[in-house]
C-alpha positions in Angstrom: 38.2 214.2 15.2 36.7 210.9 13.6 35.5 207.6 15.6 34.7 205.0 13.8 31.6 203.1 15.5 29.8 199.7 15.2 26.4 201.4 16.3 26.2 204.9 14.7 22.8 206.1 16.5 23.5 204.2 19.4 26.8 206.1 19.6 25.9 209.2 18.9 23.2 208.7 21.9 26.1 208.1 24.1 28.0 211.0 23.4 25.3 213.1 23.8 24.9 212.0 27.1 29.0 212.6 27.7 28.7 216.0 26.0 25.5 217.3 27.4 24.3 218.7 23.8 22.7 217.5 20.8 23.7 216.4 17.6 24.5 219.5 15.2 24.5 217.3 12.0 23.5 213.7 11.4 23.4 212.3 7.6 25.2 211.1 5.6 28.6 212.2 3.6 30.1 211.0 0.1 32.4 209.3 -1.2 34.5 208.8 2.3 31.3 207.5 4.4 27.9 206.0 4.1 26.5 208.0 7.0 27.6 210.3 10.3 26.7 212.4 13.0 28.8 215.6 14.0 29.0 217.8 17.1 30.5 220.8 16.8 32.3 222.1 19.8 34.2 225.6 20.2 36.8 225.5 18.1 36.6 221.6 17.0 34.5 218.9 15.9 33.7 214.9 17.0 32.5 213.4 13.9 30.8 209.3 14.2 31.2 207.2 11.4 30.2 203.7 10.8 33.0 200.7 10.5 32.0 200.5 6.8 34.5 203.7 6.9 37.1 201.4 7.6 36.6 199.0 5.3 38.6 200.6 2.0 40.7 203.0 4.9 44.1 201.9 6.6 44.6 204.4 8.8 47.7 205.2 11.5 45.2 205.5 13.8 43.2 201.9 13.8 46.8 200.9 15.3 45.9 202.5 18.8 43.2 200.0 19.4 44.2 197.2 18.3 41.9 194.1 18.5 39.0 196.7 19.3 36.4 197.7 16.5 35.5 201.1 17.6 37.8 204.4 18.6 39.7 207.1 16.8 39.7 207.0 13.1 41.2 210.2 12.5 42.7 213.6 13.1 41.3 216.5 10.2 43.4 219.8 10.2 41.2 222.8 8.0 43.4 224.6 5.9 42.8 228.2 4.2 44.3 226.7 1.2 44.5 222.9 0.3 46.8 223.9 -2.5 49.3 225.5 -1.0 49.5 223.6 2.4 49.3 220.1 -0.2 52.7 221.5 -2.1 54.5 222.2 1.4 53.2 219.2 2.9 55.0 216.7 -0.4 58.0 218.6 -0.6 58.9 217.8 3.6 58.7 214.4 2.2 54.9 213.0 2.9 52.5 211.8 0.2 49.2 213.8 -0.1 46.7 212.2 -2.1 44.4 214.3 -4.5 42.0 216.2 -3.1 38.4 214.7 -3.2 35.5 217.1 -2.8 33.2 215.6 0.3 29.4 216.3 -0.2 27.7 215.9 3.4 23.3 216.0 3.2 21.7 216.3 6.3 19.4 213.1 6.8 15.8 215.4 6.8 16.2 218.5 5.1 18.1 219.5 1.6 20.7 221.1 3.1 24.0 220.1 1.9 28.0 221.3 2.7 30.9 220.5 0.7 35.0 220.6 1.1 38.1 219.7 -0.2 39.9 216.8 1.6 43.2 215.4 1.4 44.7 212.5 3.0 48.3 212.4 4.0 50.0 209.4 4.3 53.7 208.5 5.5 54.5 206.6 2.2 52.4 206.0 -1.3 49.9 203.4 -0.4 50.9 203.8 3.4 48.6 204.4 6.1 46.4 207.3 6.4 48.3 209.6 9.1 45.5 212.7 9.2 43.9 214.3 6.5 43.6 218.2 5.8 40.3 219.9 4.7 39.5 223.5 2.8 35.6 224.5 3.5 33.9 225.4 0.2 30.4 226.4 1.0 28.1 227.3 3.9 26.4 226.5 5.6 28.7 226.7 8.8 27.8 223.7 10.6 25.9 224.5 14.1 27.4 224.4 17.5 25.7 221.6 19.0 23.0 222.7 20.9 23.2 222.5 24.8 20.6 220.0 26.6 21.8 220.7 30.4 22.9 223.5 32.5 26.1 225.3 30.8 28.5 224.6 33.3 27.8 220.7 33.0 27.9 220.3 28.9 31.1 219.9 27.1 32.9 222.7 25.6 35.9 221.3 23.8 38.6 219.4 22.7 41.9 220.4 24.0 44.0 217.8 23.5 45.0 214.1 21.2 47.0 211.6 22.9 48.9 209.0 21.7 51.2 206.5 22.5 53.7 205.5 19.5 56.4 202.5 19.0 58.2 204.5 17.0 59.1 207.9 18.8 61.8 209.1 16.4 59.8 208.8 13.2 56.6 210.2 14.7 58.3 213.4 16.0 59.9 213.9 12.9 56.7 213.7 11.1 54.7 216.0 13.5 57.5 218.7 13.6 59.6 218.7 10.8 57.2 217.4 8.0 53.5 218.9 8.9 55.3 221.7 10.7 53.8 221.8 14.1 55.5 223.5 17.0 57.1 221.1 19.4 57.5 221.2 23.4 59.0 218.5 26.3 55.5 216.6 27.9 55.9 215.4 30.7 57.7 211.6 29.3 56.8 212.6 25.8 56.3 215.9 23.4 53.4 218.4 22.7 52.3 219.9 19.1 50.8 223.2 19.5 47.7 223.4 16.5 46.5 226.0 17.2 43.3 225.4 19.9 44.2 222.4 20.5 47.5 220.0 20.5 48.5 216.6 20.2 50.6 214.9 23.0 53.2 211.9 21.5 53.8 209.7 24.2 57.2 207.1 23.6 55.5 203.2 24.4 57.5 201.6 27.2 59.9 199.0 26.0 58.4 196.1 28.2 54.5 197.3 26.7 53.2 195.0 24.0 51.4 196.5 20.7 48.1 195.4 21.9 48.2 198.2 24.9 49.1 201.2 22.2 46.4 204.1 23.9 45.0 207.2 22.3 42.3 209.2 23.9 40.9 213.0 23.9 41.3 215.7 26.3 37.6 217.8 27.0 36.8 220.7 28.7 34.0 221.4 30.9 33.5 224.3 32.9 32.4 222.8 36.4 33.7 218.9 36.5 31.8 217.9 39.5 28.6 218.6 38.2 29.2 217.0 34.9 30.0 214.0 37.3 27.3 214.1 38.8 25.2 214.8 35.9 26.7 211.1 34.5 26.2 209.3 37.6 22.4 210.2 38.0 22.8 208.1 34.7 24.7 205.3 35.5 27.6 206.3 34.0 30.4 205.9 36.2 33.8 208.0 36.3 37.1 208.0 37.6 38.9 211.0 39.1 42.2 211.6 37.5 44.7 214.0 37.5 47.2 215.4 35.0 49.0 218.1 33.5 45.9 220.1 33.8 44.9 219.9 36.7 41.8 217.1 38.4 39.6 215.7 36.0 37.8 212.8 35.0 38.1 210.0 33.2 35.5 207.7 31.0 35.6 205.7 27.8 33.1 205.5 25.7 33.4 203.0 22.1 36.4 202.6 22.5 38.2 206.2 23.1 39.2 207.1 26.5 37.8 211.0 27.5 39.7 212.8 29.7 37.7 216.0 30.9 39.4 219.0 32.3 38.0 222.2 34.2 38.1 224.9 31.3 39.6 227.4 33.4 42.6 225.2 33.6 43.7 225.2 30.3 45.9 227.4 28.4 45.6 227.5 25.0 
């Protein structure tokens, strides 16, 4: 995942804090951004990018916070092959642009990582829906290293939410064109990819635009003491309950964080 931000180190302090664990990359990347920081999590990643990102990018996701500068930019799926999964991807109907190769330095050392990326969009010149990635070299980015007790630091994201003004189209384009699996959710519909899915929620007819809501779904092995690891900070949290059990609830620049006991999930 990919939030744009007005204050990148700023940011990336504050989800530090949220996570419990350090930053496992912060430089810069090319041609796509000027600079980021990246924490990789189990089986994901949350990547901060400046709003210079946006300048050049339209992107579906921009849509969700409408009015706000800061939240989710967008969704990345890795792919074994770009190729093939770019051919499959045009003939459901969606334009794929061509693949750019993404350099990322790390901001102190020579170390450097590149991959494939290609955006897909709903239409030629459209907005960017998500974009698909191929890894071509090592190294491996880090996990990001834990800073408090285990049971209190983030371990992952499980879920994307979104809500969407046009149901019909977006279901058609998560199932039927980019292929994921689809299930009933509560009001809405899941998409099972793979370790994590994304939730498609229908916008209620007497909601304006303005409200449109996206947010991520964590995991954390003990909630209370992550709550109360965030209150001895001043960060304050609501107690929410969903699908998946009690949780919490924050937001943080603009994205809403929902965080989950681990155990509670099934993948």
């Amino acid at each position: 995942m990919t939030l744009v931000v007005d204050d990148l180190q700023s940011s990336a302090a504050k989800l530090e804090l949220l996570l419990g664990r350090g930053r496992s990359w912060d430089g810069r990347r090319a041609p796509l951004a000027p600079e980021n920081v990246a924490f990789r999590l189990e089986f994901s990643y949350l990547e901060l990018v400046t709003s210079a990102a946006i300048q050049s990018q339209e992107a579906d996701w921009t849509d969700f916070f409408t009015g706000q500068k800061e939240g989710i930019l967008s969704v990345a799926f890795r792919t074994r092959s770009l190729a093939e999964t770019t051919l499959r991807v045009r003939a459901s109907g969606l334009t794929v642009d061509e693949a750019v190769m993404v350099t990322q330095a790390e901001r102190d050392t020579s170390v450097e990582r590149t991959w494939l990326c290609a955006q897909v969009r709903r239409t030629p010149g459209g907005a960017v829906t998500c974009s698909m990635i191929e890894n071509r070299s090592p190294p491996v980015m880090r996990v990001a290293p834990e800073m408090v007790g285990g049971p209190a630091a983030i371990d992952d994201i499980v879920a994307v939410s979104l809500e969407t003004e046009r149901p019909f189209e977006d279901r058609r384009i998560w199932r039927d064109q980019l292929g994921f699996k689809e299930t009933p959710h509560g009001s809405g519909w899941k998409y099972d990819a793979g370790n994590a899915h994304i939730t498609l929620m229908p916008l209620h007819r007497n909601q304006r635009s303005s409200m449109l809501w996206s947010g991520l779904t964590l995991t954390v092995r003990d909630p209370q003491r992550l709550r109360d690891r965030l209150a001895r900070r001043g960060v304050e949290t609501l107690r929410s309950t969903s699908r998946d059990g009690q949780g919490l609830r924050l937001s943080l620049r603009g994205t809403e964080f929902r965080v989950v006991r681990a155990a509670s999930v099934k993948r």
